[in-house]
C-alpha positions in Angstrom: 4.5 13.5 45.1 2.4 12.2 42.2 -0.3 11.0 44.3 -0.6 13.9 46.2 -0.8 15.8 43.3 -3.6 13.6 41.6 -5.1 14.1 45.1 -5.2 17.6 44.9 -6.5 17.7 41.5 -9.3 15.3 42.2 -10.1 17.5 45.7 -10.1 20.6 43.6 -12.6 18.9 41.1 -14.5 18.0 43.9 -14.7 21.4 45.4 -15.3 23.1 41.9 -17.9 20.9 41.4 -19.5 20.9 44.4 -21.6 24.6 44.2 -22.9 23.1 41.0 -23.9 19.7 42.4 -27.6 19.1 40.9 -29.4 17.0 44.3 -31.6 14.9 42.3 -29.4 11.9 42.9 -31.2 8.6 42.7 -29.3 4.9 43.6 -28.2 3.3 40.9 -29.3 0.4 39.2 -25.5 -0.7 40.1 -26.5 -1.1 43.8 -27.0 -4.3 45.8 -30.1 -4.7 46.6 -30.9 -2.2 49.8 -28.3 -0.5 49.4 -28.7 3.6 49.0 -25.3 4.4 47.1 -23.5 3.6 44.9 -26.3 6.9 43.5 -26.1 9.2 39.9 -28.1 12.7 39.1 -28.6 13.8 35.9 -25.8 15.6 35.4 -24.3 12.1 35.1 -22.2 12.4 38.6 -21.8 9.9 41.0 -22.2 10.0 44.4 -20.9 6.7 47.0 -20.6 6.8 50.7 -19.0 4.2 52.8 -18.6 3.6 56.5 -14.5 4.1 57.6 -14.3 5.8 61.1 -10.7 4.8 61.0 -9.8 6.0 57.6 -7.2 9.0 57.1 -8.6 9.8 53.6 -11.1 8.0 51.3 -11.4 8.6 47.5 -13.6 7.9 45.0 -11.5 6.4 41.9 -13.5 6.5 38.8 -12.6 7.5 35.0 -9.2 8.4 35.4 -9.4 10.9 38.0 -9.8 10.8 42.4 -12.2 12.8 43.8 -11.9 13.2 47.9 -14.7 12.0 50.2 -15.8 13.8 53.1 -15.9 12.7 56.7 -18.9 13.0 59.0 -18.9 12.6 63.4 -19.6 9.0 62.6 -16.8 8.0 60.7 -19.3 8.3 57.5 -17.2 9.5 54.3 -19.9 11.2 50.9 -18.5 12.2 47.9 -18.9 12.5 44.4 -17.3 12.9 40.9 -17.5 15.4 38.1 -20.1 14.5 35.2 -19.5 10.8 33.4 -19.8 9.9 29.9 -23.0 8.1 29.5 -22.8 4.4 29.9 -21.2 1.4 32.0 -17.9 2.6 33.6 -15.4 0.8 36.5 -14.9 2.5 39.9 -13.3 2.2 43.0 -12.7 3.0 46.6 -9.1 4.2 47.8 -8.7 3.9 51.2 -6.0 5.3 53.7 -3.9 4.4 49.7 -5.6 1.0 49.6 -7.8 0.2 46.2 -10.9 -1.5 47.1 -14.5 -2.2 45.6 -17.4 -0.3 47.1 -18.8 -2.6 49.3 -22.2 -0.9 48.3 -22.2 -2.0 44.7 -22.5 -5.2 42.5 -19.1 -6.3 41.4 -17.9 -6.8 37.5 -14.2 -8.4 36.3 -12.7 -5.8 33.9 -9.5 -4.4 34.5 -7.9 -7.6 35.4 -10.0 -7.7 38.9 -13.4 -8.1 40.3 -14.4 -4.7 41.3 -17.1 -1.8 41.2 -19.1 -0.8 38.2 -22.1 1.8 37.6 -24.0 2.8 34.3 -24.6 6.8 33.8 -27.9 6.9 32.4 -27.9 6.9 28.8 -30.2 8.7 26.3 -30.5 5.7 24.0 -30.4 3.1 26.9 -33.7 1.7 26.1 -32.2 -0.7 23.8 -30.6 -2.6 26.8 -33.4 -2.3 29.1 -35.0 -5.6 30.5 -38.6 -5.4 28.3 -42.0 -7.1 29.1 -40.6 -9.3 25.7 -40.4 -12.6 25.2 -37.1 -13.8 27.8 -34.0 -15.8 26.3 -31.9 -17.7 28.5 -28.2 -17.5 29.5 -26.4 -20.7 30.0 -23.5 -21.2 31.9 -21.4 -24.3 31.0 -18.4 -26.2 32.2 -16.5 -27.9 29.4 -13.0 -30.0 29.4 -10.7 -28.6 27.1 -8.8 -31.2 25.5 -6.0 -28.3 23.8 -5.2 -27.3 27.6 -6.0 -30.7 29.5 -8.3 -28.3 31.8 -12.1 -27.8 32.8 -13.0 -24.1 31.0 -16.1 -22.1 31.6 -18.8 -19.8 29.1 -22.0 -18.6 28.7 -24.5 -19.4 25.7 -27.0 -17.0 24.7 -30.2 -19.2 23.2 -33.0 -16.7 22.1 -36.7 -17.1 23.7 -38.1 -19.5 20.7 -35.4 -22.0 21.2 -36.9 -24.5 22.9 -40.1 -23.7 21.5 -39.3 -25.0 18.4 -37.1 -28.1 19.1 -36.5 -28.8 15.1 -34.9 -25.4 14.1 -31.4 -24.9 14.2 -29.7 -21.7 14.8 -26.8 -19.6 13.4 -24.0 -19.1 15.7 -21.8 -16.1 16.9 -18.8 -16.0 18.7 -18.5 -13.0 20.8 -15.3 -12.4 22.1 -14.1 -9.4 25.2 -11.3 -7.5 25.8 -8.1 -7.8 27.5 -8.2 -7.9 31.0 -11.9 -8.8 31.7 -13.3 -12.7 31.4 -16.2 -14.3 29.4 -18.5 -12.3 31.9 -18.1 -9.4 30.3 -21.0 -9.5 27.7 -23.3 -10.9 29.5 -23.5 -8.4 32.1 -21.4 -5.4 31.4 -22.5 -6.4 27.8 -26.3 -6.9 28.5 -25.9 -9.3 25.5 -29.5 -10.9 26.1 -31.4 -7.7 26.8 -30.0 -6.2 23.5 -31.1 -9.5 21.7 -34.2 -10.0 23.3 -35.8 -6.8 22.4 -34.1 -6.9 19.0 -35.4 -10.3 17.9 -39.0 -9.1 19.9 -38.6 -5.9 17.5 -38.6 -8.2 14.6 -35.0 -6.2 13.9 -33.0 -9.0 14.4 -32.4 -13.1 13.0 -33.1 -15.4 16.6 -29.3 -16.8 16.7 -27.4 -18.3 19.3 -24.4 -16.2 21.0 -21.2 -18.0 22.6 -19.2 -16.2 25.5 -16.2 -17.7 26.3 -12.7 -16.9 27.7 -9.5 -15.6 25.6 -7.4 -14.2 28.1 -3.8 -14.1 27.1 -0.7 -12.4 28.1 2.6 -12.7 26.9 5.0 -15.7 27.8 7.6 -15.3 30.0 11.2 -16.2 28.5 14.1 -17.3 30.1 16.2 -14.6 31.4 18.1 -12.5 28.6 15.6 -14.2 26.1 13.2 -12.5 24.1 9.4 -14.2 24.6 8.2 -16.8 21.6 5.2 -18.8 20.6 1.9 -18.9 22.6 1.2 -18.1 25.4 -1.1 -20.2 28.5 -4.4 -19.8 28.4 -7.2 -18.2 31.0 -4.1 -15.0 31.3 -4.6 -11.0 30.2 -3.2 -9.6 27.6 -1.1 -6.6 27.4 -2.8 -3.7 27.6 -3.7 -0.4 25.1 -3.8 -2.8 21.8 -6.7 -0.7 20.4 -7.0 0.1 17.0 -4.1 -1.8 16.2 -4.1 -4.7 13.4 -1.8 -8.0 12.9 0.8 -7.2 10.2 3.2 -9.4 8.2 4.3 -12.0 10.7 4.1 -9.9 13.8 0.9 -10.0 15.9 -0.7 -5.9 16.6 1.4 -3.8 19.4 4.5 -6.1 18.7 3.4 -9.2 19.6 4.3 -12.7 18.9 2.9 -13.2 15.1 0.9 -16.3 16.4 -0.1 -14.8 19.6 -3.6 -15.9 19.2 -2.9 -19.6 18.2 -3.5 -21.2 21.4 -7.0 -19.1 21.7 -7.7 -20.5 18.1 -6.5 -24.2 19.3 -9.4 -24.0 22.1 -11.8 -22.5 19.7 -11.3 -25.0 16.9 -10.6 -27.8 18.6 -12.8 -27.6 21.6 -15.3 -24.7 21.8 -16.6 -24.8 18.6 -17.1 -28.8 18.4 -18.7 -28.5 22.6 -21.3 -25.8 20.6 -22.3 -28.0 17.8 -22.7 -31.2 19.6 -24.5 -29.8 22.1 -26.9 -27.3 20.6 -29.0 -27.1 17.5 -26.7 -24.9 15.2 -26.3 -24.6 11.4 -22.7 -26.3 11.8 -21.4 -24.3 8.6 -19.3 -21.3 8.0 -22.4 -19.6 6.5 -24.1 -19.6 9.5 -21.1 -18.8 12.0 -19.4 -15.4 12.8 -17.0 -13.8 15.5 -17.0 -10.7 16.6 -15.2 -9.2 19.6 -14.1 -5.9 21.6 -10.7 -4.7 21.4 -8.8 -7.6 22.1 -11.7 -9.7 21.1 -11.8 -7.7 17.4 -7.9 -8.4 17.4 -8.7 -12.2 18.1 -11.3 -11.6 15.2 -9.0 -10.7 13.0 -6.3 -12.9 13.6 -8.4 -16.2 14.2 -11.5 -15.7 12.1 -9.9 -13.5 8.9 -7.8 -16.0 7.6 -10.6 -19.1 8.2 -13.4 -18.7 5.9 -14.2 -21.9 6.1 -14.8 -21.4 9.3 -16.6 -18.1 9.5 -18.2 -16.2 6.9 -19.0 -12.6 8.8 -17.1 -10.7 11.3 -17.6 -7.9 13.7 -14.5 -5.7 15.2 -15.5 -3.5 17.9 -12.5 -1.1 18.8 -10.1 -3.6 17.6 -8.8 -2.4 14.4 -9.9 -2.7 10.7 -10.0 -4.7 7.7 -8.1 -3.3 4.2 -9.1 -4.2 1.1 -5.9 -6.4 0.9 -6.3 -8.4 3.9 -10.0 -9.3 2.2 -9.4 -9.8 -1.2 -8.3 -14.1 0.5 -12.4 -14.1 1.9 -13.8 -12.3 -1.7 -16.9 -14.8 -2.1 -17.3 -16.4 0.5 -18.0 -13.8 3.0 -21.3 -12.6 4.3 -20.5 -9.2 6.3 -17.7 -7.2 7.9 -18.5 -5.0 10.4 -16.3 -2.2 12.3 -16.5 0.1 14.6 -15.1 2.8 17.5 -16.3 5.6 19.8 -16.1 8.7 18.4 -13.4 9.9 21.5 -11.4 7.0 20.4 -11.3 8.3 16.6 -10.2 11.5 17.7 -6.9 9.7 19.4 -6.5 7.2 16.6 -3.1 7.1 15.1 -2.2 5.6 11.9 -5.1 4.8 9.1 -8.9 5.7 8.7 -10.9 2.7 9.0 -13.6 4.7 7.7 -11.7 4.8 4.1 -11.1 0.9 4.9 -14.8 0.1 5.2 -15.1 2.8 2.1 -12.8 0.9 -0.2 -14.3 -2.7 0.9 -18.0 -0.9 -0.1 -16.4 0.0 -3.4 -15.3 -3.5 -4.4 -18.5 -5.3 -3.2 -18.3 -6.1 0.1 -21.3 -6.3 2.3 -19.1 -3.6 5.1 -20.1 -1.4 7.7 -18.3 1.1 10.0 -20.3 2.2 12.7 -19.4 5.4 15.0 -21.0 5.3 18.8 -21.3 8.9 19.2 -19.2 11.0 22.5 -17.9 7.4 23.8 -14.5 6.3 24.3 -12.5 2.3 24.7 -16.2 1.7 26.7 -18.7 -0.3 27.1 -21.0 2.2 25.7 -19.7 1.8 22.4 -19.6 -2.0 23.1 -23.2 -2.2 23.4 -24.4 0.1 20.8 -21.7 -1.7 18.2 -23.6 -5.1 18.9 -26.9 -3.6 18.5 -25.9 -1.9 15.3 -24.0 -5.9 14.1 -27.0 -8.1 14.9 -29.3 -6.4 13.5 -27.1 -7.2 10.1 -26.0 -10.9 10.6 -27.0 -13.7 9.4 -29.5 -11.9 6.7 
């Protein structure tokens, strides 16, 4: 019953949509290469075709909502969605009640699977763009963990002048994503180097370096009757809708385990970190290092980098919660910048404290802070992008 309802709701979407469809679609830059679909229009709807002669019913799954395809002699099913936000948003094909990517488009992990993406144009999306600037690399490394006796995997941003100038050493940030995408997530649904690239070209930002890596976590399974304890494995999800929540007392945000993000800060101690510094030319102090992250990255942010100024010295916290002028009073001199931020939708939903009067207070007793609002975005990687746009153009001044 409920999926024939969501059906009908997405089919009477489509339909009220449909004698208001603008046809100036275009394919987006989302496509594989010669491919026509997935396509946008400027109304910010998005149009996807796929071949299913078979098929009983195809959908288009994006945003929250299904909208019903339409099936030609050949077997050919065309649809498309209501307007989209602006920005970088997950989709999918449901076919015959199968979920499966469009086989059209390039695929992104997020949502704990590989799948679909497409970005709705985006008034400010200049910032992002690939530029006729000078290029930085992204470097993909394998690394053994010695904390999980396993071979792990990240990317390292390195700006275009790095090796250019082979006796300067870099500052460092740690960029973590969100619960239940990978370390690929910033460096393409991110576009990490574009946003740095034209930044440092704009003169607007420090050249630093930028480390991806993975902090998947879920929670640990207990024996049966037994309520879950202590870390959890590594390279897993965690649980989900843990925005704009904050560790507490002992507990961890959402009611998890208070060291839920110990084994995460193991690898990054013990084995990320030291890999970084051996193996590129940073400025190996705590001065010169920061972590940020998105949602569950900004709770890893809070609960691995907070409490270790001797390890880091600035922070940024993208949808992830806040910091109160108790919970910094510990880093008072020694830190450099703090840095939060949300989409405006997600404001609107928050419940429970105004990081605004947070970031407010912090100002007030001499913090360097910054709250930063992405305007008519939601928990997306709109907001994502514009927050690190808005952080490095403050760290590590």
């Amino acid at each position: 019953m409920k999926k024939t309802l969501i059906s009908i709701v997405g089919l009477a979407l489509t339909l009220m949509a449909g004698a208001q469809v603008k046809e100036d679609f275009v394919t987006a830059p989302n496509a594989q290469s010669g491919k026509l679909y997935p396509m946008v229009n400027s109304e910010g709807r998005v149009r996807v075709q796929v071949s299913a002669p078979d098929a009983k019913m195809v959908l288009l799954d994006i945003g929250g909502v299904k909208y019903e395809l339409t099936r030609d002699e050949n077997g050919v099913w065309t649809g498309e969605s209501a307007p989209q936000d602006e920005g970088f948003h997950y989709y999918q094909l449901n076919i015959d009640g199968a979920n499966v990517p469009d086989p059209n488009s390039l695929y992104y992990y997020g949502a704990s699977r590989w799948g679909s993406g497409i970005d709705i144009p985006a008034h400010d999306e200049d910032f992002y763009q690939v530029k006729n600037v000078p290029q930085g690399q992204v470097r993909e490394l394998y690394y053994y963990s010695k904390v999980n006796d396993a071979m792990r995997h990240c990317y390292v941003y390195t700006p275009a002048e790095y090796d250019r100038n082979p006796q300067k050493r870099y500052p460092v940030l740690y960029l973590q994503h969100g619960g239940g995408e990978s370390e690929q997530g910033w460096p393409q649904q991110g576009k990490t180097a574009q946003i740095m690239d034209n930044l440092i070209a704009e003169g607007k930002a420090v050249p630093f370096i930028i480390v991806m890596d993975n902090g998947a976590w879920r929670m640990p399974q207990a024996p049966q009757g037994q309520r879950p304890q202590g870390q959890a494995p590594q390279g897993q999800r965690p649980p989900q809708g843990a925005q704009g929540q904050r560790p507490q007392g002992q507990g961890g945000p959402m009611g998890l385990p208070g060291n839920w993000a110990d084994g995460f800060k193991r690898t990054l101690f013990e084995d990320i970190i030291p890999m970084i510094d051996s193996n590129f030319r940073t400025i190996a102090d705590a001065d010169h290092r920061a972590m940020a992250g998105l949602s569950m990255g900004g709770m890893q942010t809070l609960s691995i980098a907070l409490p270790n100024p001797q390890m880091f010295s600035s922070f940024g916290v993208f949808s992830g919660g806040t910091v109160t002028l108790e919970q910094a009073q510990a880093i008072k001199g020694s830190n450099k910048l703090i840095f939060v931020s949300y989409g405006s939708r997600e404001l609107e939903n928050r419940r429970g404290g105004n990081p605004a009067e947070d970031i407010k207070a912090l100002r007030e007793a001499g913090f360097n802070a910054h709250f930063y609002v992405s305007e008519n975005t939601a928990h997306e990687w709109q907001s994502w992008r514009r927050s690190l746009h808005e952080f490095a153009q403050l760290l590590f001044k």
